[in-house]
C-alpha positions as CSV (number, residue, x, y, z in Angstrom):
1,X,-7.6,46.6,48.3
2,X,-8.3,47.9,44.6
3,X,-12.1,47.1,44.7
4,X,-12.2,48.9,47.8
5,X,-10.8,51.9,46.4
6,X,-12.0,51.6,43.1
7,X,-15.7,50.6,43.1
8,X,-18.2,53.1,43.3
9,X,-22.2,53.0,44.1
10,X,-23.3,55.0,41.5
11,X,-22.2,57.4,38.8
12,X,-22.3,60.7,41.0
13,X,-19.5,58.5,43.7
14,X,-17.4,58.0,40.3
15,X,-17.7,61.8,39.5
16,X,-16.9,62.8,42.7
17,X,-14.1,60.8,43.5
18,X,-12.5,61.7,39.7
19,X,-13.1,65.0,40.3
20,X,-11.1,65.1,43.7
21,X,-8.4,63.8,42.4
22,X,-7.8,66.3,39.4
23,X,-8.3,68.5,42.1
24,X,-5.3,70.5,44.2
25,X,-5.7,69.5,47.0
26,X,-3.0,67.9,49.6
27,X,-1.7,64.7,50.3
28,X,-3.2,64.6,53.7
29,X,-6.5,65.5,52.6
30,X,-6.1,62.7,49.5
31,X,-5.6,60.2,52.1
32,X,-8.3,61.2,53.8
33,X,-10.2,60.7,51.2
34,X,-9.3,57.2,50.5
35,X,-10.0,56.6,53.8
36,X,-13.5,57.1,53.5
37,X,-13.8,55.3,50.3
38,X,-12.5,52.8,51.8
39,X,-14.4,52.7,54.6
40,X,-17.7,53.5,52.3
41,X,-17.1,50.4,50.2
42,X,-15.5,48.1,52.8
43,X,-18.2,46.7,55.4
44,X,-15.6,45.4,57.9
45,X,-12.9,48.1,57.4
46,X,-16.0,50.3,57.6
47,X,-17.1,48.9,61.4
48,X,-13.5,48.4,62.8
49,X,-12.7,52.4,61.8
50,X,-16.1,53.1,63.8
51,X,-16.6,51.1,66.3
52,X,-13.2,50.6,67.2
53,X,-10.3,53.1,66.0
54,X,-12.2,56.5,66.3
55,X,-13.5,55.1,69.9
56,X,-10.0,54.6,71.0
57,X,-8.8,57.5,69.0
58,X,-11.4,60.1,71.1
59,X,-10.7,57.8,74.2
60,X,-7.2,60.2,74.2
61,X,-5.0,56.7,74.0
62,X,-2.3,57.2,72.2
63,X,-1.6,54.1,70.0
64,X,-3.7,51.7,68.3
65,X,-2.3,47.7,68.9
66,X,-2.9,44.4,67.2
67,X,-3.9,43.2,70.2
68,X,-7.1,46.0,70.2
69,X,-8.2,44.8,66.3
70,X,-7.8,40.8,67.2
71,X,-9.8,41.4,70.2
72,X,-12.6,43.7,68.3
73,X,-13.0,41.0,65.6
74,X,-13.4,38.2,68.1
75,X,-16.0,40.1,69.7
76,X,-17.3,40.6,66.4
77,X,-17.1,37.1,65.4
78,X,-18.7,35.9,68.7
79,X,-21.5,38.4,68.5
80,X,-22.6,38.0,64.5
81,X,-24.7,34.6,64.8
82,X,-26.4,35.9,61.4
83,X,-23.3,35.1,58.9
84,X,-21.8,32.3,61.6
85,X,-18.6,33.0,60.0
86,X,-15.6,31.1,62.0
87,X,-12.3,32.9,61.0
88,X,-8.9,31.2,62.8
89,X,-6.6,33.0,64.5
90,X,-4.1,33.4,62.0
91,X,-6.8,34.8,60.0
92,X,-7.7,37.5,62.7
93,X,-4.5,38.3,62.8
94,X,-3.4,38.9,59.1
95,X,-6.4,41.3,58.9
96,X,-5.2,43.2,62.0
97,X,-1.8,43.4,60.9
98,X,-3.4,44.6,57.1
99,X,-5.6,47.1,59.0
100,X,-3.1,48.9,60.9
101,X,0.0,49.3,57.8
102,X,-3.3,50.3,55.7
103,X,-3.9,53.0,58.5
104,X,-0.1,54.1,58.6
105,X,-0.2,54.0,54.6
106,X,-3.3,56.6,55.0
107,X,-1.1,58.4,57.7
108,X,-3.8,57.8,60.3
109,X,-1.4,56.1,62.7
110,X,2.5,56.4,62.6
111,X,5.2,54.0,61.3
112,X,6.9,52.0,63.8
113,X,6.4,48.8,66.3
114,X,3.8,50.7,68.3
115,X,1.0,52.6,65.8
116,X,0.4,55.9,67.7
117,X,-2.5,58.1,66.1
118,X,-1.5,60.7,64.5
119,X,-3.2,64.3,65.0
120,X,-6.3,64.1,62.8
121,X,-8.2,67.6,61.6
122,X,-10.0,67.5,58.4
123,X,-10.3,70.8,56.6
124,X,-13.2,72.8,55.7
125,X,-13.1,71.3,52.4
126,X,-12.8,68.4,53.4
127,X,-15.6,68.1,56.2
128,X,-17.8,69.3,52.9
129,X,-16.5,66.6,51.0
130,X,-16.9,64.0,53.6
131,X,-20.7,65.3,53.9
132,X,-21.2,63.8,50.2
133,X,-18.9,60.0,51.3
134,X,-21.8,60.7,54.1
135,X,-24.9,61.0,51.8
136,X,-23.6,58.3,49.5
137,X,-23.3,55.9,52.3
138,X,-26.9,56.5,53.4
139,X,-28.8,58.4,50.7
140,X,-32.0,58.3,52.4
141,X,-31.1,60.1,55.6
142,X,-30.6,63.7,56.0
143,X,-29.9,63.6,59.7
144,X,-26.1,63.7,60.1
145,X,-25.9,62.8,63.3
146,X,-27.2,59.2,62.5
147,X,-25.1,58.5,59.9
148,X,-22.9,55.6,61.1
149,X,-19.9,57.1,58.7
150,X,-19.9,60.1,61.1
151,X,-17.3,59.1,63.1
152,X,-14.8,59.0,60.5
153,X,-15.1,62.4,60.3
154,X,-13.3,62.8,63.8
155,X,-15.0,66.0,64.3
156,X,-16.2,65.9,68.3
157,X,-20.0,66.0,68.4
158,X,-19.8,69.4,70.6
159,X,-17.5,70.7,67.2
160,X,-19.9,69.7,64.6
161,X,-22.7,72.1,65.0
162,X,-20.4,75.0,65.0
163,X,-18.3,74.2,62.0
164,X,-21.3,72.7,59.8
165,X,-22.8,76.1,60.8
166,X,-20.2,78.2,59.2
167,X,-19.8,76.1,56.3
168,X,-23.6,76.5,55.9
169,X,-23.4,80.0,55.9
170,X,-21.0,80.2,53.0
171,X,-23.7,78.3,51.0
172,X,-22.0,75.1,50.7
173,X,-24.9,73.2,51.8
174,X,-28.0,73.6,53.7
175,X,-28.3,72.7,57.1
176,X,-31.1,72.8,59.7
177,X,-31.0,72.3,63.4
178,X,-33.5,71.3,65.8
179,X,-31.9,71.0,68.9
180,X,-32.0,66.9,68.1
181,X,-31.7,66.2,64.3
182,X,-29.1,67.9,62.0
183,X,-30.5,67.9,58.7
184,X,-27.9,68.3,55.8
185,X,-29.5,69.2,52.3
186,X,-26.8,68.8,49.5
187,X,-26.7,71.8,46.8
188,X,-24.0,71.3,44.4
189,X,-23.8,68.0,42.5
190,X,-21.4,65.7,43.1
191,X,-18.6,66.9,40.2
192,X,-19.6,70.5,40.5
193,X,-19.0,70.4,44.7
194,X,-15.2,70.5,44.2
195,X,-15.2,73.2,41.5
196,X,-16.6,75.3,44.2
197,X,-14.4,74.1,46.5
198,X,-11.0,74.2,44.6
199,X,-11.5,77.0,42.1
């Protein structure tokens, strides 16, 4: 768990995530946070937060089960021929167990026998913030809506637009909209993005 949390890609990820954290800014938004750098740094926490627990999340279920990570990573395991990597079942079902008290320790999901989501709405500052976890993830792409760490941001597509838009206008970042692509241009540095956003 600490290299997940506590490697970065590059100098401006260090600054950032420093810099957030000698910033005030809440305990839900911190866990956020970790969340994504977490998910940024970890390739298999990464796909089992997309392509499984926002899915289900945006499904309207209510709860998240063992059963629903221990069948994704068998599907998973069936599907990757590339790494032919052959995992037992006690195996799958240590890392489901780990991925869902991870997920209540972030406050994602609720304590108890059955993990029901909890009500997930980033802030303003923190859908800026997340726009940076974004750019780190894939520095070469400017199109936001084919980064595969947008669904983390558990902003519905039909939201996005709207709330990018106004954050936009407060010259946060630029942003440009085709009717397809949504381009994001970053314009604060990493460190100096939260002294605009906390000071």
């Amino acid at each position: 768990l600490r290299q997940g949390f506590l490697r970065f890609k590059c100098q401006d990820h260090e600054d950032l995530i420093q810099k957030i954290f000698q910033s005030n800014i809440s305990v839900q938004e911190k866990e956020l946070i970790l969340f994504w750098q977490f998910s940024l740094n970890n390739r298999l926490f990464r796909e089992i937060s997309t392509r499984l627990f926002s899915k289900v999340y945006f499904s309207g279920r209510a709860n998240l089960s063992k059963d629903d990570i221990a069948g994704y990573l068998k599907d998973f395991l069936n599907k990757d021929n590339e790494h032919s990597i052959d995992w037992s079942e006690n195996t799958i079902n240590t890392l489901s167990t780990k991925y869902l008290n991870l997920m209540t320790k972030l406050d994602l999901l609720n304590a108890g026998r059955v993990k029901s989501f909890r009500h997930i709405k980033p802030s303003s500052e923190s859908i800026v913030l997340f726009l940076y976890f974004a750019k780190l993830h894939e520095p070469r792409e400017s199109d936001i809506l084919k980064n595969e760490m947008l669904p983390l941001l558990f902003v519905s597509t039909e939201d996005l637009y709207t709330k990018l838009k106004k954050l936009s206008n407060k010259g946060l970042f630029n942003m440009d909209f085709n009717g397809v692509n949504l381009n994001i241009e970053l314009t604060h540095s990493y460190r100096g993005i939260c002294d605009v956003l906390f000071t």
